[in-house]
C-alpha positions as CSV (number, residue, x, y, z in Angstrom):
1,X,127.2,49.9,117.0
2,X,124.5,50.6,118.8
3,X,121.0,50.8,117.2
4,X,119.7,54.3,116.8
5,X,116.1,55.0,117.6
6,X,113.6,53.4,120.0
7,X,114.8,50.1,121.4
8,X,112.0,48.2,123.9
9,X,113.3,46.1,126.8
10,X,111.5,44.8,129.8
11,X,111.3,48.1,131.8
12,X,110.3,50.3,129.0
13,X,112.2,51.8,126.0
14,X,115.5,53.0,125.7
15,X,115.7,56.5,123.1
16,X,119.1,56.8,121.4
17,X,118.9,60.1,118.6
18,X,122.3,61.6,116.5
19,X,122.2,65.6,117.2
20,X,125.9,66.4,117.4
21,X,125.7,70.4,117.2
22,X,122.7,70.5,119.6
23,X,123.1,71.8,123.0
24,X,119.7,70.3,124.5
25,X,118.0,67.4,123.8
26,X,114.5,66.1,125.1
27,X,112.1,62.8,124.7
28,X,109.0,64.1,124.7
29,X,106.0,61.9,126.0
30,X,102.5,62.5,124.5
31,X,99.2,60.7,126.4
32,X,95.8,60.4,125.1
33,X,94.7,63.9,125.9
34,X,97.7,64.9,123.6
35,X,99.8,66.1,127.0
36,X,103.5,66.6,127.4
37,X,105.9,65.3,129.5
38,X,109.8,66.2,128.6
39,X,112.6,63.8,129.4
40,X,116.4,65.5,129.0
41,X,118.6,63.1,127.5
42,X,122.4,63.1,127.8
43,X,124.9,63.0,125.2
44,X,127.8,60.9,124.3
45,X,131.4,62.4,123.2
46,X,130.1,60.5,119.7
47,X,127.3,63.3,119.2
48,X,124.2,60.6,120.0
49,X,121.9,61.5,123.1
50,X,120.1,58.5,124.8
51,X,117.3,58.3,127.5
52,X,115.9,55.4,129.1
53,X,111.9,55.8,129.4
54,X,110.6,53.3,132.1
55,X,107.4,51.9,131.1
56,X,107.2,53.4,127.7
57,X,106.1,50.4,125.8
58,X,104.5,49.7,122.6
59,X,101.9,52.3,120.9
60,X,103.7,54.8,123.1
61,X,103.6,58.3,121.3
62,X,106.5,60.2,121.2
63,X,108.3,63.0,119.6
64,X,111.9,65.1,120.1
65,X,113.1,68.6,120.9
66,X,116.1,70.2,120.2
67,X,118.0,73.5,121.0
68,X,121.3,75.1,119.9
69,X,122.5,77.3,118.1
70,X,120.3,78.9,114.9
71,X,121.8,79.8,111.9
72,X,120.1,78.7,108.8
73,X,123.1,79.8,106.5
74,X,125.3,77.3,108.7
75,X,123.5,74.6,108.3
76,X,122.3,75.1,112.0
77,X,118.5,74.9,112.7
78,X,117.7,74.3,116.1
79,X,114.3,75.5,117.3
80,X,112.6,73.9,120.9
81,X,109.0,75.8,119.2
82,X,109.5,72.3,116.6
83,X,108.7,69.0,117.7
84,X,110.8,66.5,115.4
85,X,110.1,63.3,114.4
86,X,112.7,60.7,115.3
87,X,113.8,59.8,112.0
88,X,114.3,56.3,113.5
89,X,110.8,56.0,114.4
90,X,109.0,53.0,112.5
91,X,105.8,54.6,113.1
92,X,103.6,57.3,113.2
93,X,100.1,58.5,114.1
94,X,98.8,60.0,111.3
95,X,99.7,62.0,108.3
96,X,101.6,64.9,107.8
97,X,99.4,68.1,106.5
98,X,101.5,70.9,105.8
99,X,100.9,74.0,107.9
100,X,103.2,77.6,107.8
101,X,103.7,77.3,110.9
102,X,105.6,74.3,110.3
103,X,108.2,76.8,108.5
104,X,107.9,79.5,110.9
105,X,111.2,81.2,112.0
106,X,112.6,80.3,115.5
107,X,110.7,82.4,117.5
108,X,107.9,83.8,115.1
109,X,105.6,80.5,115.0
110,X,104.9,79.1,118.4
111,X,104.6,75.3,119.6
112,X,104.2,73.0,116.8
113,X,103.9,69.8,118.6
114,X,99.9,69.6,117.8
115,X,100.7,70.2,113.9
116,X,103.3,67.1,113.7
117,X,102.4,63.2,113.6
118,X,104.2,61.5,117.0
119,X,106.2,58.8,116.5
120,X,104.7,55.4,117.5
121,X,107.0,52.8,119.4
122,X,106.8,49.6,118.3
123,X,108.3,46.0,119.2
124,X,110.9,44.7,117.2
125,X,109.8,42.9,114.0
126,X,110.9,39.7,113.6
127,X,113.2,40.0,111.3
128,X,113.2,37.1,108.5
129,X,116.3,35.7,106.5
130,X,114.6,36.8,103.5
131,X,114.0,34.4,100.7
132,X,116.0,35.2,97.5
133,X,114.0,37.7,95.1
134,X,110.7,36.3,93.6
135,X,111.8,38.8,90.5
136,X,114.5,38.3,88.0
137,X,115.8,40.2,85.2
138,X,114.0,40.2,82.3
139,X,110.7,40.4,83.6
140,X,107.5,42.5,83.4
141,X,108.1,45.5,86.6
142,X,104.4,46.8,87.1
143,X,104.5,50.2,88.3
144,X,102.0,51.1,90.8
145,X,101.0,54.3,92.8
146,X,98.8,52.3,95.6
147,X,96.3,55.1,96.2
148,X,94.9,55.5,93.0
149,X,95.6,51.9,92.1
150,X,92.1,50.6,93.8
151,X,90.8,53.7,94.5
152,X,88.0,52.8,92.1
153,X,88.3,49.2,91.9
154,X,84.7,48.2,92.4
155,X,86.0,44.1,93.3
156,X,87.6,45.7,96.5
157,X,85.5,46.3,99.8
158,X,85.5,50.0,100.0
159,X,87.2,50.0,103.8
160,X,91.0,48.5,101.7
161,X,90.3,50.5,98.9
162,X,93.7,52.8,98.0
163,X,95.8,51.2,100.9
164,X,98.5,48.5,100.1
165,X,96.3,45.9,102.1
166,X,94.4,45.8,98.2
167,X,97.2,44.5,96.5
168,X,96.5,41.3,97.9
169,X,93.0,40.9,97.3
170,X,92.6,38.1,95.2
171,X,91.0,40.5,92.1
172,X,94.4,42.1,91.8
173,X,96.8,39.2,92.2
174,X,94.3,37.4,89.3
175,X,95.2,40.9,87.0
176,X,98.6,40.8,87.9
177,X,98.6,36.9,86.7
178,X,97.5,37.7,83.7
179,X,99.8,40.3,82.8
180,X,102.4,38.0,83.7
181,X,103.6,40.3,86.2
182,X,106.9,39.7,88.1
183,X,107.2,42.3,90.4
184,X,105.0,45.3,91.4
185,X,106.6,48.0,92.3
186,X,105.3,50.7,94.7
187,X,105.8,54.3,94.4
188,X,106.8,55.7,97.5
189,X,104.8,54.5,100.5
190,X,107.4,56.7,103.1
191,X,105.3,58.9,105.2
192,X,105.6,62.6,102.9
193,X,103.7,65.8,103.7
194,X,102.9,67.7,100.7
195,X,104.6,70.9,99.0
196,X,103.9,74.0,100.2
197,X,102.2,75.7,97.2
198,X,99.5,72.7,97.3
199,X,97.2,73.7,99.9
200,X,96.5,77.3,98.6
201,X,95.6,75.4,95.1
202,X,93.2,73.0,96.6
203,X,95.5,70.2,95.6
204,X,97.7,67.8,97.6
205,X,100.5,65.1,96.9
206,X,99.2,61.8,95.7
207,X,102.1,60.1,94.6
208,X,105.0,60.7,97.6
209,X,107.9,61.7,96.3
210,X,108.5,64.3,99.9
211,X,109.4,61.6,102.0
212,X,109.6,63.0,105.9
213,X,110.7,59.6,107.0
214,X,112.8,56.6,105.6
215,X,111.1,54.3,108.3
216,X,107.4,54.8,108.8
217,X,104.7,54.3,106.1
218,X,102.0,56.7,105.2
219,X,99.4,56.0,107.4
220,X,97.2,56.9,104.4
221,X,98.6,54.0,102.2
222,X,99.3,51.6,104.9
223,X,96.9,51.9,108.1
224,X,97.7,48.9,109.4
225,X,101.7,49.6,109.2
226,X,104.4,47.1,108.8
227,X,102.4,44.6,109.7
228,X,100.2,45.3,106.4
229,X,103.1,45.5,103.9
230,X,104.2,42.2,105.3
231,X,101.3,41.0,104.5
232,X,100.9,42.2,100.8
233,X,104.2,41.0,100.5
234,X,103.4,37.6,101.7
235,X,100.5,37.7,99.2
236,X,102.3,38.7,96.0
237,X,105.1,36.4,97.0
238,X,102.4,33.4,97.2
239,X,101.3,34.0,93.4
240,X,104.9,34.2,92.6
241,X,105.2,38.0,92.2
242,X,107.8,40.1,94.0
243,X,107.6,44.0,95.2
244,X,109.9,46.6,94.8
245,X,109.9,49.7,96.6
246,X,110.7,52.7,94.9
247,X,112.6,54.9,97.4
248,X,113.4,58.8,97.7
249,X,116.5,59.2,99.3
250,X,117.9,62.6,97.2
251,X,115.9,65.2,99.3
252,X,113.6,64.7,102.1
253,X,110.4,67.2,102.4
254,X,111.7,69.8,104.5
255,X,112.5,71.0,101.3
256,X,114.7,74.8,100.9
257,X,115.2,77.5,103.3
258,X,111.6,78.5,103.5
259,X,110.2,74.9,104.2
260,X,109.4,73.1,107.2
261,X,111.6,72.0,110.1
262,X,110.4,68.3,111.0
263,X,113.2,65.8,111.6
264,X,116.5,65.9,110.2
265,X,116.5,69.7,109.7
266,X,116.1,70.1,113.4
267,X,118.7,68.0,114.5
268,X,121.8,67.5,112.4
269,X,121.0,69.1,108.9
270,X,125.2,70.0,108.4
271,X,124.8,65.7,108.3
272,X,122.0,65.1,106.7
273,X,121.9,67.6,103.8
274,X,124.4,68.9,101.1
275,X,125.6,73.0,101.4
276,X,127.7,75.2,99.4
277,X,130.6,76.6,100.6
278,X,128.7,79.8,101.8
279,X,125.9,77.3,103.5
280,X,123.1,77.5,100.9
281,X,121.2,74.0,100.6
282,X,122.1,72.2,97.4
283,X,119.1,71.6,95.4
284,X,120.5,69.1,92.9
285,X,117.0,67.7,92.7
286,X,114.2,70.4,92.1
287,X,112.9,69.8,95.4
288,X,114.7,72.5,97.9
289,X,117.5,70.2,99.4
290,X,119.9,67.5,98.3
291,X,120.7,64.9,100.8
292,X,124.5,64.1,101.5
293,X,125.0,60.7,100.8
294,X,128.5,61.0,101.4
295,X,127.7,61.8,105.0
296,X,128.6,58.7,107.2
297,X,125.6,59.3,108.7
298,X,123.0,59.7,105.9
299,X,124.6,56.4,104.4
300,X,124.3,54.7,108.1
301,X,120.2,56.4,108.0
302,X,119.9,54.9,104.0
303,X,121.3,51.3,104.6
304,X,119.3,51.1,108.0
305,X,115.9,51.7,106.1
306,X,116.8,49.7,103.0
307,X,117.5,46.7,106.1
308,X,114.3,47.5,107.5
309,X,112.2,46.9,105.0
310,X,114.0,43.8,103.6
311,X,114.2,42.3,107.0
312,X,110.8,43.0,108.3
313,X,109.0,43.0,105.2
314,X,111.0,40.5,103.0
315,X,110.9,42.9,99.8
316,X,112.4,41.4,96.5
317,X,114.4,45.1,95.8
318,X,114.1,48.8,95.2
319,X,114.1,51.6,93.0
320,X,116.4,54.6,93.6
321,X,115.0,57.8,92.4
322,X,117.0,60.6,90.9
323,X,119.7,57.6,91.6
324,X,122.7,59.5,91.0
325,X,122.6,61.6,94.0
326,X,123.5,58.7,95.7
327,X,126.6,58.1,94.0
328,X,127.7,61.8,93.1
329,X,131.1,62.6,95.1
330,X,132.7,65.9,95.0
331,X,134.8,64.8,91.9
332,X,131.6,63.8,89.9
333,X,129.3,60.6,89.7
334,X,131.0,57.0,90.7
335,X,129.4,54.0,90.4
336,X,131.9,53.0,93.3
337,X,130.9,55.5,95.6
338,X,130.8,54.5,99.4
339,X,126.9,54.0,100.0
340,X,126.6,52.4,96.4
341,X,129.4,50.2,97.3
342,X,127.7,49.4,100.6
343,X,124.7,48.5,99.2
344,X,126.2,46.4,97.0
345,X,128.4,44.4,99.6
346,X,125.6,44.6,102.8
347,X,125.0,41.2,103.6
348,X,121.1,41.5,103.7
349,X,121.2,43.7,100.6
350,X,123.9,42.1,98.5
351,X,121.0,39.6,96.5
352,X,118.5,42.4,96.3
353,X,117.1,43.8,92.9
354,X,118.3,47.4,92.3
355,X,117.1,49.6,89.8
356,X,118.2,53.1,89.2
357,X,116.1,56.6,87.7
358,X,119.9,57.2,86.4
359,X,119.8,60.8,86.2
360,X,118.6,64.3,88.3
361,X,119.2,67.7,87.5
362,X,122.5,67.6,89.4
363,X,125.8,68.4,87.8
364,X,126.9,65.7,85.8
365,X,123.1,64.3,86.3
366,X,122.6,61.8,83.2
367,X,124.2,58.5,84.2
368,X,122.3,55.8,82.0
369,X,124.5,53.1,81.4
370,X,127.1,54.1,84.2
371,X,125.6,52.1,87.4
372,X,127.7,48.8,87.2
373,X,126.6,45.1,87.1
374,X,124.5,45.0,90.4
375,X,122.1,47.7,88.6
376,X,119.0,47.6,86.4
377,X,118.3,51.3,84.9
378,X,115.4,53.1,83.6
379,X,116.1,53.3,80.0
380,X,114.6,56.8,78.6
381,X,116.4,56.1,75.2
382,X,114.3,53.7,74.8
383,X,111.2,55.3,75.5
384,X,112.0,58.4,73.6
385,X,113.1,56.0,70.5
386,X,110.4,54.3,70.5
387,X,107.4,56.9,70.9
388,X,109.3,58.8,67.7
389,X,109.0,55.7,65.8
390,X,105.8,55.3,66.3
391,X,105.1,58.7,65.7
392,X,106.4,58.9,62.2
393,X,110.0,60.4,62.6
394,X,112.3,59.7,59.8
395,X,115.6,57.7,59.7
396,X,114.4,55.5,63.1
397,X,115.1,51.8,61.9
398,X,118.4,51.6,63.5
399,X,117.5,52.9,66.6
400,X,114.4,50.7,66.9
401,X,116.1,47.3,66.1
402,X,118.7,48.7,68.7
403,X,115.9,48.9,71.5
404,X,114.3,46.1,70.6
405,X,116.9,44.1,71.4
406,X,118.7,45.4,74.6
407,X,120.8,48.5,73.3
408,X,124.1,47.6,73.6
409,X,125.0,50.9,72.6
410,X,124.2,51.9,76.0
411,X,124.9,49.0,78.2
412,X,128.0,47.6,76.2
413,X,130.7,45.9,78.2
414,X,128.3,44.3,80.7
415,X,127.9,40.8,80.8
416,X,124.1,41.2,80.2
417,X,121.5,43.8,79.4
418,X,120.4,46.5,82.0
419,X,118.2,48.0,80.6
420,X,114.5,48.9,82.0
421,X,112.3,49.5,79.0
422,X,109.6,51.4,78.9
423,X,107.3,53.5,77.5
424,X,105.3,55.8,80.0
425,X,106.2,55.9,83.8
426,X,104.2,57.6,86.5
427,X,105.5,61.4,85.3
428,X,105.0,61.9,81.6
429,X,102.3,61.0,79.8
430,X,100.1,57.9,79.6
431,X,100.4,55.6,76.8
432,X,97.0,56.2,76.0
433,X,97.5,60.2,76.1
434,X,100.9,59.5,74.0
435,X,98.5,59.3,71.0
436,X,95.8,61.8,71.5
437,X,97.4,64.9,72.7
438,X,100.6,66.9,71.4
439,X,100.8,69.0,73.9
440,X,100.1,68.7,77.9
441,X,97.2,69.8,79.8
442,X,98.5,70.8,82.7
443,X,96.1,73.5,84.2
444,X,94.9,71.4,86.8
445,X,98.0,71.8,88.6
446,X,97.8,75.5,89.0
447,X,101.0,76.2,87.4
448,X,99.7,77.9,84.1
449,X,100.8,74.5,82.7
450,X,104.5,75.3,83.2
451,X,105.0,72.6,84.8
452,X,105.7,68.6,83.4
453,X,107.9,67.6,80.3
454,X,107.7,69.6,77.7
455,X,108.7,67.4,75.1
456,X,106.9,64.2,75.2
457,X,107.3,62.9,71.2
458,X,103.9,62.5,71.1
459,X,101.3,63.0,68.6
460,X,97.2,62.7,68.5
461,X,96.1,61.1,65.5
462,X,94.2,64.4,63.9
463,X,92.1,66.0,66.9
464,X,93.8,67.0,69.9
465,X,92.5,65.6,73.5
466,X,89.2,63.2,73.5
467,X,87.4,62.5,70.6
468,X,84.0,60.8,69.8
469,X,84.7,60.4,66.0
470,X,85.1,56.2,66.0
471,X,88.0,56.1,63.4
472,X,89.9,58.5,64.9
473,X,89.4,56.1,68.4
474,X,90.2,53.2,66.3
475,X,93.5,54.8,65.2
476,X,94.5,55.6,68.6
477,X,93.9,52.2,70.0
478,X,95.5,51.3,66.8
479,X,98.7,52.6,68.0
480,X,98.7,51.8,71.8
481,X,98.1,47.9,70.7
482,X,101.6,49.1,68.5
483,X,103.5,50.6,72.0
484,X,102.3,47.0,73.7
485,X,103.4,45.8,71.2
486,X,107.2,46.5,70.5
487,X,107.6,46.9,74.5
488,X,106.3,43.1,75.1
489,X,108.7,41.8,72.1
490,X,111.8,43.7,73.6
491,X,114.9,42.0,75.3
492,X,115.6,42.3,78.5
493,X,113.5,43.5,81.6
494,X,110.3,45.7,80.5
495,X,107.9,48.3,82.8
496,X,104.5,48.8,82.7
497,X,102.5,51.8,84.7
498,X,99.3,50.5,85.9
499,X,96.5,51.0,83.6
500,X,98.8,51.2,80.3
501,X,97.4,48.0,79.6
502,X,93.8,48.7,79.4
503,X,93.9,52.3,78.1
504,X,94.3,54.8,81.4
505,X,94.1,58.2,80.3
506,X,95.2,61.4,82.4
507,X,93.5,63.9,79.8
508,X,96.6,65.1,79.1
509,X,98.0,65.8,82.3
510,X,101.6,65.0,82.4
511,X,102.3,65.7,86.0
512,X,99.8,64.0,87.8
513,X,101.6,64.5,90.9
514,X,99.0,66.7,93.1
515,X,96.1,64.9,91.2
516,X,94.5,63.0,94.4
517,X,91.1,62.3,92.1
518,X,89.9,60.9,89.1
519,X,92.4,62.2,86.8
520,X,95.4,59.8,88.5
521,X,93.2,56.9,89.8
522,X,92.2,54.0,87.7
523,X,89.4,54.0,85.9
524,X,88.8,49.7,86.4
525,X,84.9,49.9,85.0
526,X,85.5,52.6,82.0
527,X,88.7,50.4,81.1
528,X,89.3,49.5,77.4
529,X,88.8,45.7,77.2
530,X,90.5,45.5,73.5
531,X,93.4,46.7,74.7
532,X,93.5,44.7,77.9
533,X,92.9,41.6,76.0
534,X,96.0,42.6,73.3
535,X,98.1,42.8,76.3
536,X,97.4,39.8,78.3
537,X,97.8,38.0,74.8
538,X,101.5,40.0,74.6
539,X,102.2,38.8,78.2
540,X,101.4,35.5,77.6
541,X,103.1,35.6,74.5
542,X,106.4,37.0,76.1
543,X,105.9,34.7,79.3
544,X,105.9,31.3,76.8
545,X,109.5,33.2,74.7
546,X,112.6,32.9,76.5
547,X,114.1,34.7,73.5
548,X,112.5,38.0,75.2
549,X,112.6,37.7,79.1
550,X,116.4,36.6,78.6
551,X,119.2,39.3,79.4
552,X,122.1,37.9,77.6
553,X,123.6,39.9,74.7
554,X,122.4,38.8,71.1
555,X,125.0,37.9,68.8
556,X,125.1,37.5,65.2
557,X,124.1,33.7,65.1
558,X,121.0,34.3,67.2
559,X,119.4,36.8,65.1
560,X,118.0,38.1,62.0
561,X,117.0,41.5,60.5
562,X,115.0,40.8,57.6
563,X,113.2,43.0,54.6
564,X,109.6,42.3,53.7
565,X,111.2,39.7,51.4
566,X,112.9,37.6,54.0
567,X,116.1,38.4,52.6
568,X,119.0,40.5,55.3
569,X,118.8,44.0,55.6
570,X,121.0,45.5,53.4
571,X,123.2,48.8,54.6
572,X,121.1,50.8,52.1
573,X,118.0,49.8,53.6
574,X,119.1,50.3,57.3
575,X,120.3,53.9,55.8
576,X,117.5,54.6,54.3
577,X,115.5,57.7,56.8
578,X,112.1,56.7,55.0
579,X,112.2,52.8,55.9
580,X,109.8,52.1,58.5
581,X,109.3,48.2,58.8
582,X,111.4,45.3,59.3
583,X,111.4,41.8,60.4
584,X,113.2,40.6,63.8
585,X,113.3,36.5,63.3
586,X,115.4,34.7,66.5
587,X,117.4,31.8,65.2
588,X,117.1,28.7,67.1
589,X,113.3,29.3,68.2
590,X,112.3,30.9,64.5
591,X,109.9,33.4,66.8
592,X,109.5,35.9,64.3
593,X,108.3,40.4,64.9
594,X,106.5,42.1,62.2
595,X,106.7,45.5,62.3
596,X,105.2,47.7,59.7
597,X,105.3,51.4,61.3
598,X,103.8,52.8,57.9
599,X,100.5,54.2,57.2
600,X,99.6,51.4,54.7
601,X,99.6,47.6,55.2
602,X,102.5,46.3,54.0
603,X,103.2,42.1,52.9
604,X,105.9,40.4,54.2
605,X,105.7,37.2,51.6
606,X,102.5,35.7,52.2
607,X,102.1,37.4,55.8
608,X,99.5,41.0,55.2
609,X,100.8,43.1,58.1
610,X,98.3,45.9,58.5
611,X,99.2,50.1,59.0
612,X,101.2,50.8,61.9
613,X,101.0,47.0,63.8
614,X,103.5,44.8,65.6
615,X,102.6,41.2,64.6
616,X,104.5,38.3,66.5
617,X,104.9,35.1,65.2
618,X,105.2,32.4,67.3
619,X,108.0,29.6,66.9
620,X,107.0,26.9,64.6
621,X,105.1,23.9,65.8
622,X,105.9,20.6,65.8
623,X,103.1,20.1,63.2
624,X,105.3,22.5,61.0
625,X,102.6,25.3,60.8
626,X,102.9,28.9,61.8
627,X,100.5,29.9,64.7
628,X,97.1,31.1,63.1
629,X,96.1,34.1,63.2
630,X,94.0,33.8,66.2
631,X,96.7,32.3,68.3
632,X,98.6,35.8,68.6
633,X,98.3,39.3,69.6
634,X,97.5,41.7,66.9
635,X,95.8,45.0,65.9
């Protein structure tokens, strides 16, 4: 099969694009005064038009035309007025700003070829036989949005700060070692324009989940292209830290029938997208449109960018967000649907990590547990269980010693936990805001605070939103030390958001999405060292306890559940709704978790746990002692 896209050969460039209902088709060539020239290409009876461009070579700009028929309610949305980016291309010029015209109707809006980015040609990349993953089940995922990562980070020379070129300055791989970090992994760093509401509101997206392409990188994040993730890659991979690139391939930012026409629109949307039987877009995401990923051809576009950036970039894996419009067929969701099964089976894929946001707002949307053996998921049982344990809801003991050690109620009949446990994630709260505000604070959005969870199972320790009163700061860090806590001494894989560790607040915004400023960047010089130093002492703590970091399933001779008097939990104490702490001891290694969720110290023999407190106790020494007191993470 021939490749799609731009393909570079000795006399210039050959142009091959998939447009089977147009009835036109042009390259069009842009110079450096931003100039014109139209080349027709010709169609094959396999609905894919080709040109061959003689002397079009790399940094060549370039963009694509199409005309046919226009009827929006059939899926048909051809428009010559639009200049389309090949979806193909691996490059582009510069950003994407949203402007009307963009959305015009055919005929109403005029030439938008000086509104759109231009594809940039570019040579192949050597493609590498990637190395197996640098990650591995079980370990610490770091979640990162790479703008407001370093946007503040005052070790970084201003000129890298916010791009992915930052992740491998040698200030951030030492933070990442210390966390014990095994894999980063970047939200979306796809070239997206922003929502139409945005501009009007002052606002724009900062975290780039409205992907236009499935090749090219922002030119924001990444100004130095592929050639610059490579080498971030390269970095990480040195320090023994993989990347994982979380990928949108539900919708793309063309978003519903009053959004823009900028690629796949304009040339094959009855492929590309999802309609009812009357035409209407599907909007199984929230977003406008739902890609079909039944399509032949969306799966060819998917498995060709997933290639891309493995081959070219050597990435450890990916995360699928709102995953199961990937595997949802007409009959409901399948973990064995064609592009799932692909991406299992693909020969450059088949060893890659894969983690799934297992649910959207589609029909049949919640699929945790339901991905198969190749799949990590997010686990929002956990999170939810966990946050309403630690906020003081009754009759939680079972569910906690459930999380804490894999949830087998979820994941049961797999060889091994799946799980991805977590506490915050980039939409929801922070962990820090988890215990200072009940409800969200929102109003910087400009959606009246509609917008954003509702529910959070959250709590604020008496005052609601900052406070300068020091025991009320004291309880609060109190309780995000707890979070770090049960989340380092979990089985199985666990994620962190970046700045969780050290205390990042949102002020209560729990949609950070359009928050391009100090609300969503990190705050590295205002940063709570207490809590930073409680979790590098957890990550070292987990990183030395192959009782944690392993997946396999616990059975009855590797653990203990044990009462403050080191006796077994009896039914009547796992029943009883008002119990709140418990001991987790493993077996062979003797590595013990305290964990008193009450308001009121509480002695487990000779051990004084204080109020709400995880306390781990290493494995015994050879000397016979107990780690002292110093030698272990607590509150």
């Amino acid at each position: 099969m021939s490749p799609l896209g731009p393909d570079m050969h000795e006399r210039g460039t050959r142009f091959r694009v998939h447009a089977p209902d147009a009835d036109r088709l042009w390259l069009c060539l842009f110079d450096g005064q931003d100039r014109e020239t139209r080349l027709p290409m010709t169609r094959d009876v396999d609905g894919i038009w080709s040109v061959d461009a003689p002397g079009v070579g790399e940094g060549d700009r370039y963009g694509l035309r199409a005309d046919g028929p226009h009827h929006p309610d059939a899926g048909l949305w051809f428009d010559p007025d639009k200049l389309l980016l090949d979806p193909y291309a691996a490059a582009i010029d510069r950003p994407f700003a949203y402007d009307p015209m963009l959305a015009a109707p055919r005929g109403e809006g005029g030439d938008t070829a000086a509104l759109m980015p231009k594809g940039v040609v570019t040579p192949p990349f050597s493609m590498m036989a990637p190395e197996p993953p640098v990650f591995r089940p079980g370990g610490l995922v770091y979640e990162v949005q790479v703008r407001g990562f370093t946007m503040l980070h005052p070790d970084i020379p201003e000129a890298r700060r916010g791009t992915i070129a930052a992740l491998g300055h040698p200030a951030v791989i030492e933070h990442l070692r210390r966390l014990h970090v095994s894999a980063v992994e970047l939200m979306p760093i796809n070239a997206w324009i922003d929502e139409r509401h945005l501009g009007p509101l002052g606002l724009r997206n900062a975290w780039g989940y409205n992907p236009v392409s499935y090749f090219a990188l922002d030119p924001r994040l990444a100004p130095g292209g592929m050639a610059e993730l490579r080498g971030a890659v390269d970095a990480l991979h040195a320090a023994g830290i993989g990347v994982i690139l979380d990928m949108v391939y539900n919708h793309d930012g063309e978003s519903d029938r009053e959004g823009p026409t900028l690629s796949l629109r304009g040339l094959d949307a009855r492929s590309y997208f999802r309609h009812e039987a009357d035409g209407r877009l599907i909007n199984d995401t929230g977003t406008g449109n739902s890609i079909d990923c039944n399509h032949p051809v969306a799966q060819r576009l998917i498995l060709d960018s997933l290639r891309h950036f493995v081959g070219a970039a050597g990435v450890d894996g990916f995360r699928f967000d709102l995953a199961p419009a990937l595997g949802r067929l007409p009959t409901g969701f399948d973990s064995e649907a064609p592009l799932l099964r692909a991406m299992r089976d693909d020969p450059l894929l088949s060893d890659r990590i894969l983690i799934a946001e297992p649910w959207d707002i589609g029909p049949g949307g919640y699929q945790l547990g339901r991905f198969g053996e190749r799949w990590l998921e997010w686990n929002d049982r956990y999170r939810d269980d966990m946050r309403r344990f630690w906020r003081g809801d009754r009759g939680m003991i079972g569910a906690l010693a459930t999380r804490l050690a894999g949830s087998s109620d979820i994941f049961h009949g797999a060889a091994a936990t799946r799980t991805v446990n977590f506490l915050a994630a980039h939409d929801g709260f922070t962990l820090a805001d988890l215990t200072a505000y009940e409800h969200r604070r929102n109003e910087a959005n400009g959606e009246h605070n509609r917008d954003g969870h509702g529910e959070n199972f959250s709590w604020n320790n008496g005052v609601e939103g900052a406070s300068a009163d020091p025991a009320i700061q004291a309880a609060r860090r109190r309780d995000v030390k707890a979070l770090l806590g049960t989340l380092f001494c979990s089985r199985g894989t666990i994620m962190l958001t970046a700045g969780d560790e050290f205390g990042r607040t949102q002020m209560g915004n729990n949609n950070a999405y359009a928050q391009d400023n100090a609300i969503g960047w990190l705050d590295w010089q205002g940063r709570d060292r207490e809590i930073e130093a409680h979790a590098f002492a957890l990550a070292g703590l987990r990183a030395s306890a192959p009782d944690f970091n392993d997946t396999g399933w616990l059975l009855e001779d590797d653990i203990e559940w044990l009462d403050e008097q080191d006796r077994p939990m009896t039914v009547a104490q796992w029943e009883d709704a008002d119990r709140r702490y418990l001991a987790m001891r493993f077996r062979r290694s003797g590595f013990t978790i305290l964990i008193n969720g009450d308001d009121q110290p509480r002695d487990f023999g000779a051990v004084r746990v204080p109020a709400r407190t995880v306390l781990p106790i290493p494995a015994e020494r050879e000397s016979g002692a107990r780690g002292r007191a110093g030698d272990r993470p607590q509150s």
